[in-house]
C-alpha positions in Angstrom: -97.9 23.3 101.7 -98.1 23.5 105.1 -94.0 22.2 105.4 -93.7 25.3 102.5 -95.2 28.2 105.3 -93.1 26.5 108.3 -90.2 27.5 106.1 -91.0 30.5 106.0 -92.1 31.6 109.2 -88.4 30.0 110.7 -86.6 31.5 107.1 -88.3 35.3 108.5 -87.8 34.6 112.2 -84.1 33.7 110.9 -83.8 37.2 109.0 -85.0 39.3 111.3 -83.0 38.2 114.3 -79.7 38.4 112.2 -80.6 41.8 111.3 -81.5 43.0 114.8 -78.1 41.2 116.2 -76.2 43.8 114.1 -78.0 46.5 114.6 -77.7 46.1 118.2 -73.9 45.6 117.7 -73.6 48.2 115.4 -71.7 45.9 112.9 -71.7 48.3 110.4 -71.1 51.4 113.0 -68.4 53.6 111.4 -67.3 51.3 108.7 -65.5 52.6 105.9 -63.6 51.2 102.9 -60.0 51.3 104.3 -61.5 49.5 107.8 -62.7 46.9 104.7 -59.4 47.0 103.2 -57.7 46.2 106.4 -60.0 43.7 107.4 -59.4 41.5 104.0 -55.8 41.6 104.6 -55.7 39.5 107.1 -57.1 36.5 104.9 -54.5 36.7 102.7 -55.4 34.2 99.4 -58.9 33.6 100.8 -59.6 37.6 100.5 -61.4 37.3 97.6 -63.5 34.3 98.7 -64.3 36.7 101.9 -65.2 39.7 100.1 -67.6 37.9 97.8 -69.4 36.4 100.5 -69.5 40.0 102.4 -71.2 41.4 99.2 -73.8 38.2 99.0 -75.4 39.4 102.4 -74.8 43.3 101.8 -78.7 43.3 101.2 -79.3 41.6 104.9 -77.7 44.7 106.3 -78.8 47.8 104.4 -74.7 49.1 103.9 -74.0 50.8 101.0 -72.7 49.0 98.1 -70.9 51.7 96.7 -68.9 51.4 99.5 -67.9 48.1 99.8 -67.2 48.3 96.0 -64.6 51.0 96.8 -63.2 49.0 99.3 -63.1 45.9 96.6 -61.1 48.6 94.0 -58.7 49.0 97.3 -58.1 46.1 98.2 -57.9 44.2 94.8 -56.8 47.0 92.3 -59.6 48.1 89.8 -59.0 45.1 87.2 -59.9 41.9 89.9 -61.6 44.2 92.3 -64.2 45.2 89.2 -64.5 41.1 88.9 -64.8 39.9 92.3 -67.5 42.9 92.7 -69.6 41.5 90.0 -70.0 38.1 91.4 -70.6 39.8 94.7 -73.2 41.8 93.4 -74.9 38.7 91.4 -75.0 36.7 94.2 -76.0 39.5 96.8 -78.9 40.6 94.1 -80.0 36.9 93.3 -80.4 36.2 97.5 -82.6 39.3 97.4 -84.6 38.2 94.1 -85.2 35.0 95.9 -85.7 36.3 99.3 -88.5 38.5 97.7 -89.9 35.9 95.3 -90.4 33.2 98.0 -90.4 34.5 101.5 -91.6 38.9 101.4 -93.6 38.7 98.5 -96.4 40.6 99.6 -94.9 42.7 102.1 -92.1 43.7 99.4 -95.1 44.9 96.9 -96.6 46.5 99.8 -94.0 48.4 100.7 -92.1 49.4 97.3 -92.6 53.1 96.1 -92.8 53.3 92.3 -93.9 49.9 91.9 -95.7 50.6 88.4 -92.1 50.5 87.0 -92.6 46.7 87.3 -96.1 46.1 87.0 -96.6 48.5 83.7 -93.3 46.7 82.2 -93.5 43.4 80.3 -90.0 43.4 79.1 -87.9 42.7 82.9 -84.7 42.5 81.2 -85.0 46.4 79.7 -86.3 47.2 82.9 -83.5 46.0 85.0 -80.7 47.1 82.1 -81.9 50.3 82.5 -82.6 50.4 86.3 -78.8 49.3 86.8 -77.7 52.0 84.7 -78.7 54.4 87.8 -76.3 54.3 90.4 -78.9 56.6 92.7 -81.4 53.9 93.0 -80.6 51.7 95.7 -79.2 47.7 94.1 -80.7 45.9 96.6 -84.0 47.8 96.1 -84.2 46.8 92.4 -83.4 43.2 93.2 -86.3 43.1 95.7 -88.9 44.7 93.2 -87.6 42.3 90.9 -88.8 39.1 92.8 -91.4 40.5 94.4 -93.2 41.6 90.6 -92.0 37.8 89.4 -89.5 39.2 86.8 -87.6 36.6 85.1 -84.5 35.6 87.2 -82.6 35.0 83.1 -83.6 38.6 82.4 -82.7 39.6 86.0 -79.6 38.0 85.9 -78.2 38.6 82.6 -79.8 43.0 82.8 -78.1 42.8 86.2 -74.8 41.4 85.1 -74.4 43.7 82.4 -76.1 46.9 83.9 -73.4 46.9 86.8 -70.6 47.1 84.8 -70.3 51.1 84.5 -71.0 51.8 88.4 -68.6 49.3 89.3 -65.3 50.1 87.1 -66.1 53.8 88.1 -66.5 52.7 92.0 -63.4 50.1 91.9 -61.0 52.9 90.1 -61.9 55.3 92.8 -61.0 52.8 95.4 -57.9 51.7 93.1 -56.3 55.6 92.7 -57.5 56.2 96.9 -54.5 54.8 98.2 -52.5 58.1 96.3 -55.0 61.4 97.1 -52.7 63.1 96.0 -52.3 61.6 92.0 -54.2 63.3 88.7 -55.5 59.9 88.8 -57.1 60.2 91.6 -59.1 63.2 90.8 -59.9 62.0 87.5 -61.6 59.1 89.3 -63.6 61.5 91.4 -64.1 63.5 87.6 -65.9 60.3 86.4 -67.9 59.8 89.4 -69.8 62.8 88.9 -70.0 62.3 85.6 -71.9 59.2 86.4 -73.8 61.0 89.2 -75.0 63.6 86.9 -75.6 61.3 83.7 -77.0 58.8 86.4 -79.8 62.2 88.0 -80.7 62.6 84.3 -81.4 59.4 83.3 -83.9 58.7 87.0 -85.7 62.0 86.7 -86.8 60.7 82.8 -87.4 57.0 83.9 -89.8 58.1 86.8 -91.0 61.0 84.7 -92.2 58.8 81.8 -91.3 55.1 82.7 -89.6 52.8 81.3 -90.5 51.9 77.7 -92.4 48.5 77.0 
């Protein structure tokens, strides 16, 4: 037990100096997807291997991961970009589901707004299907929740791999059609974004309005 809160204590000291050394750099300072895109090109055939890992420690650094999902659409084309954002996304959520389980448990439930969305709900995978399905909540936030209210990591996992999938072809196709402004295709991307934005307002308003159905 007592080996179990020395973890800790060095895991948290760990986190928090990581996260204060790029913040003090500013790491993240004026980072957009094409910086991303150029950055991945220079690692050639270990690009994917480098964007993957970038997207399993996006929740360490509070960036958006809409953007770095444009950038994967960019750099990869929407088909492997869509792919290689999914696995980022699984590992990046499962590292906050753990981190929250195991290390931030209490401060996590402290913390979260709206935590009767997991406490009222017995069915997790519903709960995070459903949760995914809205863009405008924060991933990392509904991965935290999600460890920190002991949902199932099966039902996390499996909700989470399937609930991305909309967000993600819509966020990888912009990112995809960006490199020609210019194209129909382009602003057909953008056309389906706020179609998802919209669809996406609807569907949070309801869920906070009435909550999620057992």
């Amino acid at each position: 037990m007592k080996k179990v809160k020395l973890l800790k204590i060095f895991m948290t000291i760990l986190l928090v100096v990581s996260f204060f050394i790029i913040i003090q750099r500013g790491t993240f300072n004026d980072v957009s997807p094409q910086n991303i895109r150029e950055f991945l090109g220079d690692y050639s055939y270990i690009a994917p291997i480098i964007y993957i890992i970038m997207f399993t420690f996006v929740p360490l650094t509070l960036f958006p991961d809409s953007a770095l999902a444009i950038a994967g659409g960019m750099s990869f084309g929407i088909f492997w970009g869509s792919i290689y954002t999914i696995i980022g996304a699984l590992c990046g959520g499962s590292l906050a589901y753990f981190l929250a389980k195991f290390l931030f448990k209490d401060l996590i439930a402290k913390l979260l707004k709206n935590k009767e969305l997991f406490t009222t709900n017995k069915n997790g995978f519903i709960l995070i299907l459903t949760l995914r399905l809205i863009p405008l909540i924060p991933f990392d936030l509904i991965s935290y929740g999600a460890g920190a209210f002991d949902i199932k990591y099966r039902d996390f996992f499996l909700a989470t791999l399937i609930g991305i999938i909309p967000g993600v072809l819509v966020f990888a196709n912009i990112g995809d059609k960006a490199l020609d402004i210019n194209s129909p295709a382009f602003y057909t991307s953008i056309i389906i974004l706020i179609g998802l934005i919209l669809s996406s307002k609807l569907l949070k308003k309801k869920i906070y309005k009435k909550g999620v159905n057992h």
